[in-house]
Steps between C-alpha positions, in 0.01 A plus 500: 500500500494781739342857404640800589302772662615864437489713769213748513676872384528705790242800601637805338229730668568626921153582637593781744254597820469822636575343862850460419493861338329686762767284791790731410284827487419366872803554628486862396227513689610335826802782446327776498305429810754448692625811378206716593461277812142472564223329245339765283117510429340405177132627478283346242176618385231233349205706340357279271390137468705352253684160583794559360559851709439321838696187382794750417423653833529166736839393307615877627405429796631159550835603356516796751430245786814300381700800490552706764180735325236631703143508256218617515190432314238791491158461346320740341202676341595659166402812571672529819819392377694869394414547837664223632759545310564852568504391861748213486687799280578681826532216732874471624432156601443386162797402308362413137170518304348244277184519314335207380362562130246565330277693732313669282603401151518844381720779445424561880733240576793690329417759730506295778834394419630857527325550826730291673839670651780460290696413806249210582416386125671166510350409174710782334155595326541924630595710208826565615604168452302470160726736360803377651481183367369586119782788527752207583581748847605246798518720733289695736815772591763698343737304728363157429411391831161422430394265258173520270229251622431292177175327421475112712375288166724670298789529738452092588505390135867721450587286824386193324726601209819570687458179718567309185676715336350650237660803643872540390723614790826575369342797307483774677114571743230606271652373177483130602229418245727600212442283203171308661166509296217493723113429419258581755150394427291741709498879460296609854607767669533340818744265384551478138570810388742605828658146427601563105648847627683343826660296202591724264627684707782232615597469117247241328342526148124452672150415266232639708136238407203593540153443306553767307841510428865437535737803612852502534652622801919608454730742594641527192769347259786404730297606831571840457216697644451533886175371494275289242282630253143296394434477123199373327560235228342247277645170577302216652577243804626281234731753443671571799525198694719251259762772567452567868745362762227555763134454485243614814147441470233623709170478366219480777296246286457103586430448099790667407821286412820646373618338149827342621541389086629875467759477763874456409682212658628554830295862554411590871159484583273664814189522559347768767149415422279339770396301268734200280591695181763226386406147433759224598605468153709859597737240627582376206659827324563741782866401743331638805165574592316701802118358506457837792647779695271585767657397798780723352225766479442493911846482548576794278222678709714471784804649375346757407313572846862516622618723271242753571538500839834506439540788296252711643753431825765612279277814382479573864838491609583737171224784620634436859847572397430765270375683788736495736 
């Protein structure tokens, strides 16, 4: 008597990579060098001595090398680096700025942050672009010629989401989150915070977690407001994430797992942690599943070195023609 064996049921999770993400943000790249027809300079600045920085710093470089990118790597002294800084600041041979955090650990490194030009910051950490982005303002110009420069981690996980997506686009730009609920585990204002607004602002219902707390991040019943508002609540993680379409995780912490019990079935999952937030059991509820963005992150940098360069060309040509 013969047995029959069943099949094995089918994988229901995709595992994305950020390789195949941050392909298709390569050609934008490869575009708009040829436009500007020469390869544009990306200065970095290393002032400290933690691995991470200088591993982040070699994968820029590398990825330049590939590219058509010209990089270069300056090392320095803490307290010689507003100087440095300042320098590269009025160099015309330097394209883009990148500063490779923390330096000092402190408040001194927000000031840093605003030392660099606006028209170099390719890490869209300058004020300027701060309060673009929180006041959901995309543009740099009255005639919208010159795009905002958006934060790389945060930018690369919204490139993450439209790559498979998440993003909806037969509703109109900046709405396309409409009817997505969003928790983001991680509430820094390097990435977190910036990342919850970025959302919001494109339509989702977002639960901002952090130790303390959960906020929720909206722009109102029905999207109404231009730009989200933060409110405090008291719900938990528990909470939120059985009812979120979309969960991102990025807790810098090798002991810390997420509790994929809580997810619903078929929820979106990324993690932008260094570090393996999600266990492989995530594959078991979530339908697709990004283990980490940071090639994404490099690429991300790039476009955005080009679009400074770029606009500040287009910022030139305005002041040029204004005075004729």
């Amino acid at each position: 008597m013969s047995t029959i064996v069943e099949d094995p049921a089918p994988p229901t999770c995709k595992v994305v990579y950020a390789s195949a993400v941050a392909e298709g943000i390569l050609g934008e790249v490869k575009d708009s060098i040829e436009r500007l027809g020469r390869a544009p300079l990306l200065v970095g600045f290393l002032a400290n001595v933690d691995p991470a920085a200088r591993m982040y710093a070699s994968w820029t470089g590398k990825t330049c090398l590939q590219n058509g990118v010209r990089f270069e790597l300056r090392e320095v002294g803490k307290d010689d680096l507003e100087e440095n800084i300042i320098a590269a600041n009025a160099d015309d041979e330097v394209g883009g700025i990148i500063v490779y955090y923390p330096v000092f650990g402190s408040s001194q490194d927000a000031y840093l942050q605003q030392i660099t030009s606006k028209e170099k910051d390719v890490e869209g950490l300058s004020h300027a672009y701060l309060f673009n982005m929180y006041q959901n303002i995309r543009f740099l110009d009255p005639e919208k010629s010159q795009k905002s420069i958006l934060p790389c981690t945060p930018l690369a996980i919204i490139k993450v989401l439209e790559h498979i997506s998440v993003y909806n686009s037969i509703l109109p730009y900046g709405n396309r989150l409409f009817g997505k609920t969003v928790t983001v585990v991680n509430r820094s204002e390097i990435v977190g915070r910036p990342l919850a607004a970025l959302l919001a602002n494109d339509g989702a219902s977002v639960y901002s977690v952090d130790i303390n707390n959960v906020q929720y991040f909206t722009r109102g019943a029905g999207i109404r407001r231009r730009q989200h508002e933060a409110h405090d609540t008291d719900l938990k993680l528990e909470d939120v994430v059985p009812k979120s379409d979309v969960v991102i995780t990025g807790v810098p912490s090798k002991e810390y797992k997420f509790p994929v019990e809580l997810l619903k079935d078929g929820a979106v999952c990324v993690n932008f942690s260094s570090e393996k937030n999600f266990g492989p059991e995530v594959k078991e509820k979530a339908s697709i599943y990004v283990p980490a963005i940071g090639k994404v992150t490099i690429v991300v940098l790039l476009r955005n070195l080009l679009r400074v360069v770029e606009n500040r060309q287009r910022g030139e040509a305005a002041e040029g023609g204004e005075s004729l």
